[in-house]
C-alpha positions as CSV (number, residue, x, y, z in Angstrom):
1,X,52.0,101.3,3.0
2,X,49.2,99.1,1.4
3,X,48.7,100.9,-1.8
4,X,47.1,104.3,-3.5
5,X,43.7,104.3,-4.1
6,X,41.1,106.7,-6.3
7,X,37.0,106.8,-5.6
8,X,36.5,108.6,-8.7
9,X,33.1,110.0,-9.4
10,X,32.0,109.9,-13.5
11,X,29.7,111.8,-15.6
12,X,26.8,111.7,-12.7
13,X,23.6,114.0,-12.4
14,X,23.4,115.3,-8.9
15,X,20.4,115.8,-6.9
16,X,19.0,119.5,-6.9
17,X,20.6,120.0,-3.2
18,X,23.5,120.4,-1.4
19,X,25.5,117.2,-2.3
20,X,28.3,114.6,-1.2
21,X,30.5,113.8,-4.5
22,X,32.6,111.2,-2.5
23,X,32.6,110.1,0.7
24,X,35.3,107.7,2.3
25,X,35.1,106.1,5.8
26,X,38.2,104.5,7.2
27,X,37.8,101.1,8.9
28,X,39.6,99.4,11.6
29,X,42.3,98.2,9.0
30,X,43.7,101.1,7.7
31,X,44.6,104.8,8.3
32,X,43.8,107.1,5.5
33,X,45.4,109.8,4.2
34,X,44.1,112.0,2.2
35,X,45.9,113.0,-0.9
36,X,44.0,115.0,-3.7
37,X,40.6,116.0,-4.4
38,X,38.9,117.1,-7.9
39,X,35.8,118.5,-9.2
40,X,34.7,119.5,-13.0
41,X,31.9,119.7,-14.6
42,X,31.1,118.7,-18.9
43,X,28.2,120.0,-20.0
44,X,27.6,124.1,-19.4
45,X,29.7,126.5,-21.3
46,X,28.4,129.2,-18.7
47,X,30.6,130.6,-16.2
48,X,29.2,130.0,-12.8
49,X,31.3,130.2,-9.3
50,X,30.4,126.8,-7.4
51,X,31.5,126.8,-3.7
52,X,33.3,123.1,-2.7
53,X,34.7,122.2,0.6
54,X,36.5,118.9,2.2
55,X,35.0,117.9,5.6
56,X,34.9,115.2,8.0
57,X,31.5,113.8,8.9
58,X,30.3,111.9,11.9
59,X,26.9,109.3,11.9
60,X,24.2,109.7,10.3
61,X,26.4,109.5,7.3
62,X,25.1,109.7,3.5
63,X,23.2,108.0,1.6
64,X,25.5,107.2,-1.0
65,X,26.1,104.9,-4.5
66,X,28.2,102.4,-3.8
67,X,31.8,102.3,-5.5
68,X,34.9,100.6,-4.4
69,X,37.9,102.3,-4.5
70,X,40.7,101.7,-6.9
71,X,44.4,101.2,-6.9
72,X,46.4,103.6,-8.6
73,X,49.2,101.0,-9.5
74,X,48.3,97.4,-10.8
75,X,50.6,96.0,-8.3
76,X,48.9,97.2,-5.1
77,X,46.9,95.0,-3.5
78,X,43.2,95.5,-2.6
79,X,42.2,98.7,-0.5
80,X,40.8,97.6,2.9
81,X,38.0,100.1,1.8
82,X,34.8,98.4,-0.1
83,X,31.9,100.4,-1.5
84,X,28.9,100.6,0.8
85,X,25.7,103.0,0.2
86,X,25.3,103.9,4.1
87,X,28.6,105.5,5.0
88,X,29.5,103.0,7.2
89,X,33.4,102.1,8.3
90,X,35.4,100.7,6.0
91,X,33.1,102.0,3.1
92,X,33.3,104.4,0.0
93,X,30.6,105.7,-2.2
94,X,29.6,108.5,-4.4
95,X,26.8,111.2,-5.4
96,X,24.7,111.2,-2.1
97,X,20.9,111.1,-2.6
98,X,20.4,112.3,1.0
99,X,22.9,114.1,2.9
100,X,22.6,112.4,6.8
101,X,22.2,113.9,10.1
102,X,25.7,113.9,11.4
103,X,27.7,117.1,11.5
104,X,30.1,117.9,9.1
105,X,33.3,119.7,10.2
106,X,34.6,121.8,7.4
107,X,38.2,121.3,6.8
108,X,38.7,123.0,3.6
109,X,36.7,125.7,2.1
110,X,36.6,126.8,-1.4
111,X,35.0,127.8,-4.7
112,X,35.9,127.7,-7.9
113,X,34.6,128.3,-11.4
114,X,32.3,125.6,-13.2
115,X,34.2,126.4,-16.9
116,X,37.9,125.2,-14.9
117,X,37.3,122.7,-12.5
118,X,38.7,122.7,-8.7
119,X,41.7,120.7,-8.1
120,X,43.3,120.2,-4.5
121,X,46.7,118.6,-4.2
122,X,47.7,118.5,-0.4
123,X,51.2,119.2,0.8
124,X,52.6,116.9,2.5
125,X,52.0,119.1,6.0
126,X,48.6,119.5,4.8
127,X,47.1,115.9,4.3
128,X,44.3,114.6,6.3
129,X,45.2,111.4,8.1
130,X,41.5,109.6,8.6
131,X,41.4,106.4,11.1
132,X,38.9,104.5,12.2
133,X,39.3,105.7,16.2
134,X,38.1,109.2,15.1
135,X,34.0,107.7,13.6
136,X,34.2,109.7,11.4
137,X,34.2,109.5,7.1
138,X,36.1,111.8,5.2
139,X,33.7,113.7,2.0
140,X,34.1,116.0,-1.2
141,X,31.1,118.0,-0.7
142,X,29.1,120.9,-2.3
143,X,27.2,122.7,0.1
144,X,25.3,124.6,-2.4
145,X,23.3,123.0,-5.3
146,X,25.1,124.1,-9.0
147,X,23.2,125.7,-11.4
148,X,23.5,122.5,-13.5
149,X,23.3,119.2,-12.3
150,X,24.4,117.2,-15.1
151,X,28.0,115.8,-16.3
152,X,29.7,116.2,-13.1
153,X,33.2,114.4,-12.2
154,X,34.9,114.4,-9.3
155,X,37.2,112.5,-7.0
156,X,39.5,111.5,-3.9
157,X,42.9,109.9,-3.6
158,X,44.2,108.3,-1.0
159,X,46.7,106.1,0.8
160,X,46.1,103.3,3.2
161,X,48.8,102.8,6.1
């Protein structure tokens, strides 16, 4: 195993649409597997239900900002993953500005309220392994704009193989 790695997603505004928090794509180099997931939100002391889901998306990806992922351990080397604003292979990026064309496959559906925060911590029996031979990326993903867009965090972990 290469390493653990975050994409974590900081105090952003979303757009007023559905929106892509985080969105991974494995590339040739690495199979992912996908370890926890997390969304919260800073600045509204109202409670609101906000529906979330993890899915898989194939091309035309999002339109993302680009972040590079980050080990979890000083002493893991570089992920094989670099940030990229297209959703391309071997790319990771964050708060999408435009959704894509591709489908999205919903693998895990959800909603949880603004005032707690959603946290998903996978099994191990219920990780998603990602690898390049399936073209697809791997997203965090609200498919429902929230009543506030402001102060938003939210994240994946991972491990490269």
């Amino acid at each position: 195993m290469r390493g653990v790695y975050t994409i974590p997603c900081t105090n952003v505004t979303l757009a007023n649409q559905a929106v892509t928090l985080v969105f991974v794509n494995p590339g040739v180099d690495a199979t992912l597997e996908i370890l926890r997931g997390w969304a919260s939100q800073a600045a509204n002391a109202t409670s609101a239900q906000q529906r979330v889901q993890l899915n898989t998306q194939v091309t035309a990806f999002p339109t993302l900002t680009s972040l590079s992922p980050e080990p979890t351990a000083l002493i893991d080397q570089a992920s094989t993953i670099v940030g990229g604003t297209a959703g391309a292979a071997g790319t990771s990026g964050i708060n999408a500005s435009a959704e894509g064309a591709g489908a999205k496959t919903i693998q895990h559906p959800d909603a949880f309220n603004v005032l707690n925060g959603w946290l998903w911590v996978a099994t191990p029996e219920e990780q998603y392994l990602m690898s390049a031979s399936l073209a697809s990326g791997f997203g965090l993903h609200f498919p429902a704009a929230p009543a506030t867009l402001t102060s938003w965090n939210a994240g994946l972990v991972y491990a490269e193989k």
